[in-house]
N, C-alpha and C positions, 0 to 999 in steps of 0.2 A: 373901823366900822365893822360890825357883826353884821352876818349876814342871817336870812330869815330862817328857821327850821322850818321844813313842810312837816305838815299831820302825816303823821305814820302810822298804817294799819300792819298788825302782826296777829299771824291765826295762833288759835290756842290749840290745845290738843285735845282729842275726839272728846276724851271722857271728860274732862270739864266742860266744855260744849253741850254736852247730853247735861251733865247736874245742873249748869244755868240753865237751859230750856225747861228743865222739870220742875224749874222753881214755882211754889203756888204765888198765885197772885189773888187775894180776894176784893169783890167788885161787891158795893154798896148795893143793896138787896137783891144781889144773885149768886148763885152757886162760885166755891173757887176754882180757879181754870188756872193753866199749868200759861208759864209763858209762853212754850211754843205754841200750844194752844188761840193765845191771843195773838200773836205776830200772823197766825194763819186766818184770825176771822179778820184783820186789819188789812192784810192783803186781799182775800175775797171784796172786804169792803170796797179797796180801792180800785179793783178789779170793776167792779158793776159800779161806781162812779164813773168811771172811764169810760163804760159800755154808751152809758146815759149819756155822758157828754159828746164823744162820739156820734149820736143818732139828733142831734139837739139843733135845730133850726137855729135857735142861738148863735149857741156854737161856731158853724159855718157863715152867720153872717159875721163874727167879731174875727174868724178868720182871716175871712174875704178880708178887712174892712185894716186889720195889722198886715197884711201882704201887702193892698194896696199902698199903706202909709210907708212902710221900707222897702218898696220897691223889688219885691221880690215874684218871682215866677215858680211855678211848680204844685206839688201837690200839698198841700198842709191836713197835720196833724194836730190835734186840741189834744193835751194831756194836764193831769192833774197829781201832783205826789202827793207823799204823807204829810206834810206840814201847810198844804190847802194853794200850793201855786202852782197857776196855770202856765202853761210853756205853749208854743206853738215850734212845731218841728218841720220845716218845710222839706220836701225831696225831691230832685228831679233823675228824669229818666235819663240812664246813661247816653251817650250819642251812637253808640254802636244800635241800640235796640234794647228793651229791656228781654230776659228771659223771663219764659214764664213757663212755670213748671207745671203741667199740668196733669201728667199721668203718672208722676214723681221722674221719670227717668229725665226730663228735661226737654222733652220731644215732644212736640201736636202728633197728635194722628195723622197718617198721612189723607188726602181728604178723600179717593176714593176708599178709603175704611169709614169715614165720618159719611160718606154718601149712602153706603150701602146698610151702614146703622139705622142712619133715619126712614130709609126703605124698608129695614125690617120692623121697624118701630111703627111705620106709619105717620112721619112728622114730613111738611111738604118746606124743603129748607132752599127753593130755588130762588126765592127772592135774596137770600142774604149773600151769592156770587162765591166768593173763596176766600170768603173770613172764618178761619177754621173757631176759632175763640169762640165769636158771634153763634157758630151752627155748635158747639159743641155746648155753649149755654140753651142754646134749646135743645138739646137732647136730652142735657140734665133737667132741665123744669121742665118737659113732658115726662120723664121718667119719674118725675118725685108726683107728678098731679097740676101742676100750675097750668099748664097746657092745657 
């Protein structure tokens, strides 16, 4: 009994990589566009499909609606590739605590720095107690205008 071959991907080398990408491709009443060209408006495309499905009432109810049916917990993701199928990607937060990086170094501000911000700003943050996240999102929407 033979056993099965897996699909094998092997890179090619730079300069034929470059002369396939440069290849024209002409599109029925419009200008010809290079392939890289078009791989780049196909990804933008699927790019702002995604944005759209993402924000889609939709969306979150067929979410909801596949988590419930598999019994799953956490946070779900709608996504859509190039050949039109949709995936839901559930994640959950590790047990340790999730990190959340928010000044890039991996660190909240310590919160008498977030207290004495919103002091010089002007923003009145005593109701939200010692959720550094929570005051440090209203620091940012009064600073942008939301506020």
């Amino acid at each position: 009994m033979t056993r099965k071959l897996k699909e094998t991907h092997l890179p090619i080398p730079d300069e034929m990589a470059e002369a396939i990408l440069n290849l024209p491709v002409s599109r029925e009443g419009k200008d010809t566009i290079t392939v890289k060209d078009l791989l780049r408006e196909a990804s933008e495309a699927l790019d702002a499909a995604n944005s759209t499905v993402q924000g889609s009432v939709l969306a979150r109810m067929a979410s909801e609606l596949v988590m419930r049916e598999s019994r799953k917990r956490g946070t779900p993701q709608l996504s859509l590739t190039l050949d039109g199928v949709a995936t839901l990607c559930v994640t959950y937060a590790s047990e340790e605590g999730s990190t959340t990086i928010v000044n890039g170094a991996g660190k909240l501000p310590s919160l008498e720095d977030l207290r004495s911000k919103a002091a010089d700003m002007g923003v009145d943050i005593s109701d939200l107690g010692r959720a550094k996240i929570k005051i440090i999102e209203r620091l940012e929407a009064h600073a942008v205008g939301i506020l």
